[in-house]
C-alpha positions as CSV (number, residue, x, y, z in Angstrom):
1,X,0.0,0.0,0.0
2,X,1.1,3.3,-0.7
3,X,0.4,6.3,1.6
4,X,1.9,10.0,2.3
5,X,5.0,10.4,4.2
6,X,4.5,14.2,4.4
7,X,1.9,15.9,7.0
8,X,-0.1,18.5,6.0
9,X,-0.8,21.6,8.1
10,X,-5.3,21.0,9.0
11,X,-7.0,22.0,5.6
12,X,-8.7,25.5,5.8
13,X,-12.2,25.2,4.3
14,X,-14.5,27.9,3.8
15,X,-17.8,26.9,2.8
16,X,-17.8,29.2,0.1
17,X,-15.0,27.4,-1.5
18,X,-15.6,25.8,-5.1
19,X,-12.9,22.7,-4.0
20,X,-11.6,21.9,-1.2
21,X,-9.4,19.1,0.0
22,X,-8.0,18.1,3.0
23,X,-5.9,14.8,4.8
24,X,-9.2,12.5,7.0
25,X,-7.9,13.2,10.3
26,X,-7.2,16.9,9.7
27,X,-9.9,18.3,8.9
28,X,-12.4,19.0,11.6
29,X,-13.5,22.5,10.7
30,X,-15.7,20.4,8.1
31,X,-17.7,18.9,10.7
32,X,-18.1,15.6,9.2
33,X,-19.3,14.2,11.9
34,X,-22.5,16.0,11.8
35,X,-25.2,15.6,9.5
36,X,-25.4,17.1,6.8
37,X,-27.6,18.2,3.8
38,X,-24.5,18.6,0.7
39,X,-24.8,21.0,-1.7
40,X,-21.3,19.9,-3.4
41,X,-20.0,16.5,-4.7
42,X,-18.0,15.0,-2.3
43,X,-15.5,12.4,-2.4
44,X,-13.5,10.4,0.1
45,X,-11.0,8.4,-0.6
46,X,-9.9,5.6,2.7
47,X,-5.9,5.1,2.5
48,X,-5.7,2.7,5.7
49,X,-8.7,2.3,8.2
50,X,-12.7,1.8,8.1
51,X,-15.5,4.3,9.2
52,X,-19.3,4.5,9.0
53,X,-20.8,6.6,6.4
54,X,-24.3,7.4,6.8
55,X,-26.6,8.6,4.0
56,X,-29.8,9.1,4.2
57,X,-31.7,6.6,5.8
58,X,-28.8,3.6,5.0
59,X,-25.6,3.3,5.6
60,X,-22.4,1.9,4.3
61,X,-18.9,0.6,5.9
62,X,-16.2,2.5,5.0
63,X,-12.9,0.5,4.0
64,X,-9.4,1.0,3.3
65,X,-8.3,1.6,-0.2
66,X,-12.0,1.9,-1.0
67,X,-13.3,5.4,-2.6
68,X,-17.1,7.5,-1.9
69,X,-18.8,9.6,-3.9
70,X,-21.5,11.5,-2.7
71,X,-23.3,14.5,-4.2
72,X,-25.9,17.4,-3.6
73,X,-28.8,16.8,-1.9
74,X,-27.6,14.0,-0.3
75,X,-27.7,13.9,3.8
76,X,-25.0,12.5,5.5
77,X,-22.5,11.8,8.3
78,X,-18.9,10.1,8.3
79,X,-17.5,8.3,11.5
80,X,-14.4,7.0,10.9
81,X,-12.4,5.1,13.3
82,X,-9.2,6.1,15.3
83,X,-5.8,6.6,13.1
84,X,-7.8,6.5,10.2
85,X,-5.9,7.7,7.0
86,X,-6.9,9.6,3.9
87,X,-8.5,12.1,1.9
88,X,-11.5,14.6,2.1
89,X,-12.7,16.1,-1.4
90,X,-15.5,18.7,-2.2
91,X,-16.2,19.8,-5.5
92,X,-19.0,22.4,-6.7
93,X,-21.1,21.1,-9.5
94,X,-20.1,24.6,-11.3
95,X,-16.2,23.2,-11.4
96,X,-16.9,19.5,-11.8
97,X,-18.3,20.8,-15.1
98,X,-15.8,22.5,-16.2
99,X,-13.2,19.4,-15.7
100,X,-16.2,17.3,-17.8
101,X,-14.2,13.8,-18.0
102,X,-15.7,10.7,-19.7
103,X,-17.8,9.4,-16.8
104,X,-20.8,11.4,-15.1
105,X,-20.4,11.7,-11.7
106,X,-23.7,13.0,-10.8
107,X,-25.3,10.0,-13.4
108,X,-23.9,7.8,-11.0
109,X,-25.4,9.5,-7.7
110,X,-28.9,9.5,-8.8
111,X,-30.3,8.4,-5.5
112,X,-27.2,6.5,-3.2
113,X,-23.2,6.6,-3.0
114,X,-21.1,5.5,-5.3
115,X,-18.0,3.2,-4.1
116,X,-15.1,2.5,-6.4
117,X,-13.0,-0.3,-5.3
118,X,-9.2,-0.8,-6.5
119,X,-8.7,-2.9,-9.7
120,X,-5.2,-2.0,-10.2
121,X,-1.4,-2.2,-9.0
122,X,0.3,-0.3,-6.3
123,X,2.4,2.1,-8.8
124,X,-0.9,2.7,-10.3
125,X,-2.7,4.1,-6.9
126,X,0.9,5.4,-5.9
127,X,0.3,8.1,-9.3
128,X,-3.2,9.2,-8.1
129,X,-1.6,9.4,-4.6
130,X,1.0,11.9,-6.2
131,X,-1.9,14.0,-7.4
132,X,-3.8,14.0,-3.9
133,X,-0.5,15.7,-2.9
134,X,-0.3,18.0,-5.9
135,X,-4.0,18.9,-4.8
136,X,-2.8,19.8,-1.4
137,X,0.0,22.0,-1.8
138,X,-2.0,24.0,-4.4
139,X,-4.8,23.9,-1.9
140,X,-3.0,25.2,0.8
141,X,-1.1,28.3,-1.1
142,X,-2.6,31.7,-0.9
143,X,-4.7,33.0,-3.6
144,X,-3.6,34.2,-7.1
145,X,-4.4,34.0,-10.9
146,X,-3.0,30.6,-11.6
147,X,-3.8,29.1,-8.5
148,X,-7.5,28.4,-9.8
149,X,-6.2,26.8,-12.7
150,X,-3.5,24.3,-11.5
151,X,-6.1,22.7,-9.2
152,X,-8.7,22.5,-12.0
153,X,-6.0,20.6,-14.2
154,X,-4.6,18.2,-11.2
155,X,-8.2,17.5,-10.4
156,X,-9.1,17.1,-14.2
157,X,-5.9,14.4,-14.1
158,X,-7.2,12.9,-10.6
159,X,-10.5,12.4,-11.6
160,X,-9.2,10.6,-14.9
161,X,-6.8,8.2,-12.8
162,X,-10.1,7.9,-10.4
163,X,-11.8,6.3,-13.1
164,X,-8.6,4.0,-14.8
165,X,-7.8,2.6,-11.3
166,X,-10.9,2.1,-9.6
167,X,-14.2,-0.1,-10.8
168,X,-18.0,-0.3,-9.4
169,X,-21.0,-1.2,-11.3
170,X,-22.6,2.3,-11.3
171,X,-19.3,3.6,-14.1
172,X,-20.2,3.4,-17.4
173,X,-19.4,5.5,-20.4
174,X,-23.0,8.2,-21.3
175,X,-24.5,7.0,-24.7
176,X,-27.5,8.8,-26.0
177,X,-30.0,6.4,-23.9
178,X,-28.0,7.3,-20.6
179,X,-27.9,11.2,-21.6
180,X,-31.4,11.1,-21.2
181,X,-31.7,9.6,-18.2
182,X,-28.9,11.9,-16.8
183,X,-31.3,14.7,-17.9
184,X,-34.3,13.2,-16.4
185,X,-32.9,13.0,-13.5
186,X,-31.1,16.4,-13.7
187,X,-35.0,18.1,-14.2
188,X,-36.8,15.9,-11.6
189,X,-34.2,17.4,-8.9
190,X,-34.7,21.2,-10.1
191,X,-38.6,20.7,-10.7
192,X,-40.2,18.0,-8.9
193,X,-42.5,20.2,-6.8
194,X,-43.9,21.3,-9.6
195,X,-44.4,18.3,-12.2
196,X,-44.9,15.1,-11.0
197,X,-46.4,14.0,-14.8
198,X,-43.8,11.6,-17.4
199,X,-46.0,13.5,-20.0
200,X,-44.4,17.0,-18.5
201,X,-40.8,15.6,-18.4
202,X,-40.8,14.3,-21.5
203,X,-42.2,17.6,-23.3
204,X,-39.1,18.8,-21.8
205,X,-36.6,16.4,-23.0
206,X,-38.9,16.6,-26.5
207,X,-39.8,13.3,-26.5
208,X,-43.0,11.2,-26.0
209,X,-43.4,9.6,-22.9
210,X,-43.8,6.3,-24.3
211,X,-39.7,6.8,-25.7
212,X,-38.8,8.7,-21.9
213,X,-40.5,4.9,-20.1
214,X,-38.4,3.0,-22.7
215,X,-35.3,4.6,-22.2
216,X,-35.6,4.5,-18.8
217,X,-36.7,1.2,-18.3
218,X,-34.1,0.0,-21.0
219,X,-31.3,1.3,-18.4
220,X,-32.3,0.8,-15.1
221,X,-35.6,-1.9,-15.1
222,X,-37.8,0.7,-13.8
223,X,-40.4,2.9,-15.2
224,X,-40.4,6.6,-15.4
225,X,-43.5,7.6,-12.8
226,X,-41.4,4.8,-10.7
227,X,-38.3,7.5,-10.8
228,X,-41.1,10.2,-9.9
229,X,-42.9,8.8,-7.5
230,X,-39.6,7.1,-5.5
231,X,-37.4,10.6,-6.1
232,X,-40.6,12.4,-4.0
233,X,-40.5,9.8,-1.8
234,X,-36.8,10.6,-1.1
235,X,-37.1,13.9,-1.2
236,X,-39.6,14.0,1.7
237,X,-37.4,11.4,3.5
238,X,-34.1,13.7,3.7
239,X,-36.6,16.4,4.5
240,X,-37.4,14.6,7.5
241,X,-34.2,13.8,8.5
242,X,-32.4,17.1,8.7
243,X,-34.6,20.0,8.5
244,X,-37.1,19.2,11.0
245,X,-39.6,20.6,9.8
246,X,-43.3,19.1,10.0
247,X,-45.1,17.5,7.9
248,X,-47.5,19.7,6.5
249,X,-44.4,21.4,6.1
250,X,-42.3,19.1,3.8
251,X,-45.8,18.2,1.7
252,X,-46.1,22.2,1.0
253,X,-42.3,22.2,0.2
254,X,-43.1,19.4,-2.0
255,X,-45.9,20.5,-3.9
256,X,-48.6,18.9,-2.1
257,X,-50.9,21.2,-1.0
258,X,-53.3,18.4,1.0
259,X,-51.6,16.9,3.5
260,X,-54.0,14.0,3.4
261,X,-52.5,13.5,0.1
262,X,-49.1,13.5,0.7
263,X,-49.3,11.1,3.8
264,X,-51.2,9.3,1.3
265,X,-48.5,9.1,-1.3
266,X,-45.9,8.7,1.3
267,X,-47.4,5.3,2.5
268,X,-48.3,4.2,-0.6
269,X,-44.7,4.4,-2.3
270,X,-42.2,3.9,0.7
271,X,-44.3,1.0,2.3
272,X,-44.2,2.8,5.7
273,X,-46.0,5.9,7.4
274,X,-44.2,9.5,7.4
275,X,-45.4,9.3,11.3
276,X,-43.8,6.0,11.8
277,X,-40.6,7.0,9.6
278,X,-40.1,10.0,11.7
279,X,-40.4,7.9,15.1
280,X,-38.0,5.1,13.9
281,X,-35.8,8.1,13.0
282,X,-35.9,9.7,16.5
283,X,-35.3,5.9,18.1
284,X,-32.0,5.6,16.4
């Protein structure tokens, strides 16, 4: 295994900051611990150690040599265990694309984390490792003209190694199919408290909604209003976990503007109550 011989002073993030990047155990003005609703892309890449990473309602083990991807939206927390080692990145949406590489990030986070596990040789990891560091420096400079642009070209060249050295079953290349499921996907998060219809997505994407449930289904076995209806459901269940707001609240913020309805909806599509949700949530 290859790791970093050299420390790095504790990673000063602002949470204005378009990237950010900072060594695991260094960076606690990030709060990580704490939950969290992300508005940036996040990855985290586990040199030696494990952790806990909590998304949503699920969770996922966190092991060495393994890499996350999480993205806006999301809610989360990351408890990692004593002497843990590795890296912290945060990336707007605004400067991921600008560094447009050959995979999608945010296809692959449509509703969970994406982990990438190793499928290549030491050297290999030990070249990604040497632009982590790269990152770091650059990071931790003061501000100036070029400063800007050498992180957007070692993180263009670390997000390309990313994808070379590490494998999961969510990385494929975008054809025209998965373009318009990115897109889908891309609209349901800007407008779904305002169209809840396939026929209204599709007009968007100009296509009938007989082609946008074929397309769909083609890539992922599940239909359209499926995507709708579960990507509400969602919606309403990160609501629940970190704003703490009611729910007649989260079914206005939603769209819904019957209550009855929503709690309707709710228990029809998640197989549970939003009462009884929000009480398990409070148990744990």
């Amino acid at each position: 295994m290859v790791t970093s011989s050299t420390s790095y002073p504790p990673a000063r993030i602002q949470p204005t900051d378009q990237f950010a990047i900072g060594e695991l155990d260094k960076i606690a003005d990030c709060d990580l611990d704490q939950l969290q609703r992300l508005q940036y892309f996040e990855i985290i890449w586990v040199r030696i150690g494990e952790g806990t990473l909590f998304i949503d309602e699920s969770s996922v083990l966190m092991k060495s040599e393994n890499v996350y991807c999480l993205g806006p939206g999301q809610v989360r927390r990351i408890v990692v265990n004593p002497n843990v080692k590795g890296y912290y990145l945060r990336i707007s949406p605004e400067l991921l694309h600008l560094i447009h590489n050959q995979f999608d990030l945010s296809y692959m986070l449509t509703y969970s984390v994406a982990v990438l596990q190793p499928v290549t040789e030491a050297e290999a990891l030990s070249r990604l490792q040497e632009v982590v560091v790269l990152l770091l420096k650059e990071f931790g400079r003061d501000n100036n003209d070029s400063r800007m642009e050498l992180i957007k070209g070692f993180l263009r060249v670390f997000m390309i190694y990313l994808w070379q050295n590490f494998d999961t079953e969510q990385k494929q290349p975008l054809d025209a199919n998965a373009m318009i499921l990115k897109r889908f996907v891309d609209l349901l998060k800007k407008q779904i408290t305002v169209k809840k219809m396939v026929s209204q997505y599709a007009d968007d994407l100009c296509v009938t909604p007989n082609y946008l449930n074929s397309v769909i289904k083609k890539i992922t076995g599940l239909t359209a209003s499926h995507y709708i209806q579960q990507h509400i459901v969602q919606e309403a269940k990160r609501q629940a976990i970190y704003s703490g707001m009611r729910m007649k609240e989260i079914a206005f913020q939603l769209g819904f503007d019957d209550q009855a309805h929503f709690s309707k909806f709710f228990k029809n599509y998640s197989g549970i109550n939003f009462t009884t949700f929000r009480k398990e949530l409070a148990s744990q």
